[in-house]
C-alpha positions as CSV (number, residue, x, y, z in Angstrom):
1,X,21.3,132.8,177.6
2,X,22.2,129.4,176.2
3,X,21.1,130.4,172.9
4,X,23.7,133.6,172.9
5,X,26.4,131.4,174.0
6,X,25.8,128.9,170.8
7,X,25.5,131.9,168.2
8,X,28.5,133.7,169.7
9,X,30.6,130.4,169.7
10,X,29.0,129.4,166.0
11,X,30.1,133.1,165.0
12,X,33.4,132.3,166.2
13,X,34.0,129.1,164.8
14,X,32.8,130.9,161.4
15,X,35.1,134.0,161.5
16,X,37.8,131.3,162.2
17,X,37.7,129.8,159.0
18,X,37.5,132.8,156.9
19,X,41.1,133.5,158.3
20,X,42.8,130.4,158.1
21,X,45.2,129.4,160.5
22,X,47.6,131.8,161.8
23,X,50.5,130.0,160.8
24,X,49.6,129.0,157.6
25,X,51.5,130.0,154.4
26,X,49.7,132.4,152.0
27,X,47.2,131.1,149.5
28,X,49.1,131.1,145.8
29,X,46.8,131.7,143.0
30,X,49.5,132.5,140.0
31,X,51.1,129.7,137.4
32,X,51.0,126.5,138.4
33,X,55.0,125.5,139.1
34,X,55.7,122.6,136.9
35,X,59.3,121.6,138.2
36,X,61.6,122.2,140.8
37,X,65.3,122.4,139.4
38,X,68.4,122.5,141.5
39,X,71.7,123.1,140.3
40,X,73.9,122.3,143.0
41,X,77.2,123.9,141.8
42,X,75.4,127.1,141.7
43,X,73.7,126.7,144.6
44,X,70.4,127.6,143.4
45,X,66.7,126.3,143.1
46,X,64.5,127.6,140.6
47,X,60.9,127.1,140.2
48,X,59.6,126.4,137.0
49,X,56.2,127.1,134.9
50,X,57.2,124.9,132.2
51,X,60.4,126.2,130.4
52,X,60.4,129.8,131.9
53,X,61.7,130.6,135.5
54,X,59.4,131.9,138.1
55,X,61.4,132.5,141.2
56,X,65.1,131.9,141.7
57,X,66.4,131.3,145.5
58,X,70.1,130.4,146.6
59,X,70.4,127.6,148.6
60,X,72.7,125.8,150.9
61,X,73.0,122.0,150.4
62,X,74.5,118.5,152.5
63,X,78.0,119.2,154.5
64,X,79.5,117.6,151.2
65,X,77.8,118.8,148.5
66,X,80.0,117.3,145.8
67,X,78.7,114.1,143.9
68,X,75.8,112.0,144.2
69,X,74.2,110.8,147.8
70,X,74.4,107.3,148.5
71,X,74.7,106.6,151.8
72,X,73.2,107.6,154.5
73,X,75.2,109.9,156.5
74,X,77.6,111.4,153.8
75,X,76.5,114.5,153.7
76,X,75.6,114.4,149.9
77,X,72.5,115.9,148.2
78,X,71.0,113.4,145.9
79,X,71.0,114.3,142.5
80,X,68.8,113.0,139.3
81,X,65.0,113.5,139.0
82,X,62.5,113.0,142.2
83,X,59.8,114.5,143.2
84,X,58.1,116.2,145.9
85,X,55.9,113.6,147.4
86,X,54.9,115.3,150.7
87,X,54.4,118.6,152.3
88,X,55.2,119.1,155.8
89,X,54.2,122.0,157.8
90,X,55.1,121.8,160.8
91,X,58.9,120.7,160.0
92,X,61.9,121.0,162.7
93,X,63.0,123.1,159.7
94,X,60.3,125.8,159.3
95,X,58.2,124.2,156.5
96,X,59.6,121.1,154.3
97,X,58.9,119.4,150.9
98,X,59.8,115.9,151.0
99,X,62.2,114.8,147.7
100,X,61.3,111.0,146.9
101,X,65.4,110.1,147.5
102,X,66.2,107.4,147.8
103,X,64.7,105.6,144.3
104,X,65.1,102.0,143.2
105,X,68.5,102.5,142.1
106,X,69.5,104.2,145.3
107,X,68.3,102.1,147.1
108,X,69.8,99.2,144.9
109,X,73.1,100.6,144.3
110,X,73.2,100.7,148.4
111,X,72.1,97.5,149.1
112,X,74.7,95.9,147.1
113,X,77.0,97.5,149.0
114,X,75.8,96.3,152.1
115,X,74.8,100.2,153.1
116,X,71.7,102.1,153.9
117,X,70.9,104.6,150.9
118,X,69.3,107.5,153.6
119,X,66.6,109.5,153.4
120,X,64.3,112.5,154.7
121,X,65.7,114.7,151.6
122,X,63.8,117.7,152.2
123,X,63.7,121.1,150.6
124,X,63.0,123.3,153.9
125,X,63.9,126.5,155.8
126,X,66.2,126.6,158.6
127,X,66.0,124.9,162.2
128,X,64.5,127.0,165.1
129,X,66.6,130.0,165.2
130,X,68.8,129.2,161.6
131,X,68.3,129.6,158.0
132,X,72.1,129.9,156.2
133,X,71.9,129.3,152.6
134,X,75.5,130.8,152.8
135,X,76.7,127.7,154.0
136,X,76.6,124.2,153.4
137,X,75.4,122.5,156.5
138,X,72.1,120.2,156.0
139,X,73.0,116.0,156.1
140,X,71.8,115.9,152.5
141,X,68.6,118.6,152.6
142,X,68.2,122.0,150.4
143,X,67.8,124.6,152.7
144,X,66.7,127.8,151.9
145,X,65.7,130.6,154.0
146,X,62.3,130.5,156.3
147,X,60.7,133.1,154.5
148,X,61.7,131.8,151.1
149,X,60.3,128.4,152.3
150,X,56.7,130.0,153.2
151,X,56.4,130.7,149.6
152,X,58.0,127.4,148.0
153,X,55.6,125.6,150.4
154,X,52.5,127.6,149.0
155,X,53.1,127.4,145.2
156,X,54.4,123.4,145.2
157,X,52.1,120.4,145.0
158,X,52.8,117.1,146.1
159,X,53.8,115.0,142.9
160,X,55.7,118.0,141.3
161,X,59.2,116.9,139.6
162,X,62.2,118.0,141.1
163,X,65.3,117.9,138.7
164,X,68.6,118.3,141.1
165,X,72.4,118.4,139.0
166,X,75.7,118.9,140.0
C-alpha cells in the first residue's frame, strides 16, 4: 500500500514537470531578440534580432511622457540605452522586465540637485484588471498589454539592451 502511494505521488511529481507551471509564459524557441527599442513619440516598442524587426507592440508610457525622467515622481519615461536586468513574474503588473534606470548619470544629474533619480522602470502588462496602452498612465513604466507581455517576457533575457528615444 505504501509502495502505491510513493509511485503514484513520484508519477505525479514527474507529469508535473513535463507541463510546467500553469502560469508560466510559453517556451520561445525562434531568434534570439538582440535589443529592445522604444520610441516614445510613437508609442511603440519593437523587438529586435539584430537590425531587422521581430514584433512591433504599441505602448503606453509615464503620465508625462515628454522628455527625459529625472526625478522620481515626474511621471517621465527614461530615455537613453539600459538594459533589462531582471525578469519578474509574478509583477503587480502581469509580468515585468526590469530597465536598469536610473544609471550613473541619473543618478548623478539627481544628486546634484538634491533629488532622488526614481526607479522600478519596468516594461510590463497592466495592473489586476487594466492593460491601456491607449493611454499614458504608468509613473515612468512601458506598459503594454497582458498578453503582449506573456510573449515579451518569453523571448527577453536578462542583460538584453533596451534603447528608449523620444
Amino acid at each position: 500500500m505504501i509502495l502505491r502511494v510513493l509511485t503514484a505521488l513520484a508519477l505525479a511529481i514527474g507529469l508535473s514537470g513535463c507541463f510546467g507551471r500553469p502560469d508560466a509564459p510559453p517556451a520561445y524557441t525562434g531568434p534570439e531578440v538582440t535589443s529592445i527599442v522604444v520610441y516614445k513619440e510613437r508609442h511603440k516598442l519593437y523587438l529586435m534580432h539584430d537590425d531587422q524587426v521581430m514584433k512591433s507592440y504599441d505602448i503606453a508610457l509615464g503620465f508625462n511622457p515628454v522628455g527625459h525622467k529625472q526625478f522620481e515622481g515626474d511621471g517621465k519615461t527614461p530615455e537613453g540605452t539600459y538594459f533589462i536586468d531582471w525578469l519578474h513574474p509574478n509583477s503587480q503588473y502581469h509580468r515585468a522586465l526590469r530597465v536598469s534606470y536610473p544609471n550613473a548619470q541619473d543618478r548623478a544629474y539627481a544628486a546634484s540637485q538634491g533629488r532622488s533619480p526614481g526607479g522600478d522602470i519596468f516594461v510590463h502588462g497592466g495592473p489586476k484588471g487594466r492593460a491601456d496602452p491607449d493611454t499614458d498612465w504608468t509613473a515612468g513604466c512601458i506598459a503594454v498589454r497582458d498578453e503582449e507581455i506573456e510573449e515579451i517576457y518569453s523571448m527577453v533575457r536578462p542583460g538584453t539592451p533596451i534603447f528608449i528615444y523620444p
